[in-house]
N, C-alpha and C positions, 0 to 999 in steps of 0.2 A: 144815150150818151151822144155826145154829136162829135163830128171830125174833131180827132185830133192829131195835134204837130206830128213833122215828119219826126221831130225827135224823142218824141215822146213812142211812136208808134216804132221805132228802130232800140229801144229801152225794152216794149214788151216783146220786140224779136229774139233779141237777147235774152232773159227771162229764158223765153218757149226753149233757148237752144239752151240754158240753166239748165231746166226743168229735164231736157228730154239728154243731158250729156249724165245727170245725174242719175238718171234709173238704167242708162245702158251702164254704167260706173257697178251700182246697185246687182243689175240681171248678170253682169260678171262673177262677183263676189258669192252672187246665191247659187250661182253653177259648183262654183268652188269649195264654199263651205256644207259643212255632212254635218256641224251641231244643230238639233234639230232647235233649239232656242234661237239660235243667234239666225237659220232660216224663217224663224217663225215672223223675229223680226225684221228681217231684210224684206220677205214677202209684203210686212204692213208698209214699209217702207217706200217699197217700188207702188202700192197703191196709193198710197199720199202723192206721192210724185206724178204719178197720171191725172190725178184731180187733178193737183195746182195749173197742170200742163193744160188742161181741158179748160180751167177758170180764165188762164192769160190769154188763149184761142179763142176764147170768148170776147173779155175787152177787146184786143186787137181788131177782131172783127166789127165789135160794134164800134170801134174808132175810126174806121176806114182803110182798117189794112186788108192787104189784097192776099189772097193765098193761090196758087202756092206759094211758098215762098223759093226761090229760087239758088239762096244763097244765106250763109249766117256771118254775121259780122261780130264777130263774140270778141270783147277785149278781156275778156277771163282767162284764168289759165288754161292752157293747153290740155284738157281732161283726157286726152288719148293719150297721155305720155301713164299717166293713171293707168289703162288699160292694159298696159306694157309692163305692168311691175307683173313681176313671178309671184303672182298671188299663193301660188301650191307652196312655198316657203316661210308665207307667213305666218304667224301665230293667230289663234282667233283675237287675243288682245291686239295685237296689231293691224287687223283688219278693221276691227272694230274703232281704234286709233282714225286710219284712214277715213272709215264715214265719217267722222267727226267733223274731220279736215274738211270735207266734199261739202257737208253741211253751214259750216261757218263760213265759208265762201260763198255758198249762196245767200245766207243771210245779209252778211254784210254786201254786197251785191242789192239786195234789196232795199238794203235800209239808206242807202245813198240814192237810190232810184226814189226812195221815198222823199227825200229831202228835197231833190231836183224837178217832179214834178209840182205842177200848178194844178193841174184838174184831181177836185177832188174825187172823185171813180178812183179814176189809179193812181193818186194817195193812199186810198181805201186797200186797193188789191195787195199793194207792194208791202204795206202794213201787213195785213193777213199773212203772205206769204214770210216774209219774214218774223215773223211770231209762231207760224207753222212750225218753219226752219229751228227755230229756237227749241220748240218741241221736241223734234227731230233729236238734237242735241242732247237736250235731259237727257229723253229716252238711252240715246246710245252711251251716253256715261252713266246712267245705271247700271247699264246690260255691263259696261266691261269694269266697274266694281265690283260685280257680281261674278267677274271673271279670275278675280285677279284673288279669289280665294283660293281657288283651283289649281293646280299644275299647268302650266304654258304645253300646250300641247299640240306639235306640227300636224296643220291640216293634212297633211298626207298620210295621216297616223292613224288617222280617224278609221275605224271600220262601221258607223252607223250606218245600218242599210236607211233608207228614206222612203218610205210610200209610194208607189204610185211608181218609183221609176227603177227601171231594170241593169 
């Protein structure tokens, strides 16, 4: 891949800072939630997320961008006001609600970065990644279809012990 634009390389800065606002979003949520389902998928989730994160570190790189990076310049929304919700109050359907949100955000994030670039590489990438995201999506509106058979039942309710931790 040879240099590319400064604006093209501050698109996949963005992206990285997508990628990586979304799996701390993610590692909150799997703290929170005891359904060992909806951890099961939260865990595949926060691994997609580290790929995609690891694929756009890649472009970047072989674009010309410098690391560290020193600063994110994110015109998304504010994902730490996310962090801030009283997750212990929500419902699993409602958490699961929330991925959703976090995910169509980065899709369409993507698929605009898709339309704005000229180099095909990350045409290629931003596609992928927004086609992941879409995946993302199914997945998580199955899972709370699957929910919504169920009784709504406050995460703090929960007494499923979870493997592994004390």
């Amino acid at each position: 891949m040879t240099v590319l634009p400064n604006e093209v390389l501050h698109a996949l800065k963005m992206a990285m800072q997508n990628e990586s606002d979304t799996i701390r979003v993610y590692q909150h949520m799997f703290k929170k939630v005891k359904n060992s389902k909806t951890r099961q998928m939260l865990r595949h989730l926060i691994n997609e997320e580290h790929f995609h994160e690891q694929r756009i570190k890649e472009k970047y790189r072989e674009g010309g961008g410098q690391f560290p990076l020193n600063e994110w310049d994110s015109e998304l929304p504010n994902r730490e006001q996310l962090l801030d919700i009283e997750l212990e109050n929500l419902t699993v359907l409602e958490l699961i609600n929330l991925a959703m949100q976090v995910e169509k955000v980065s899709r369409d994030f993507y698929k605009v970065q898709y339309k704005r670039a000229a180099d095909v590489e990350v045409k290629l990438i931003f596609d992928w990644l927004a086609r992941q995201e879409e995946d993302h999506i199914k997945s998580l509106q199955q899972e709370y279809e699957s929910h919504q058979n169920y009784h709504e039942v406050r995460l703090s309710d929960l007494d499923e012990e979870v493997p592994g931790e004390v």
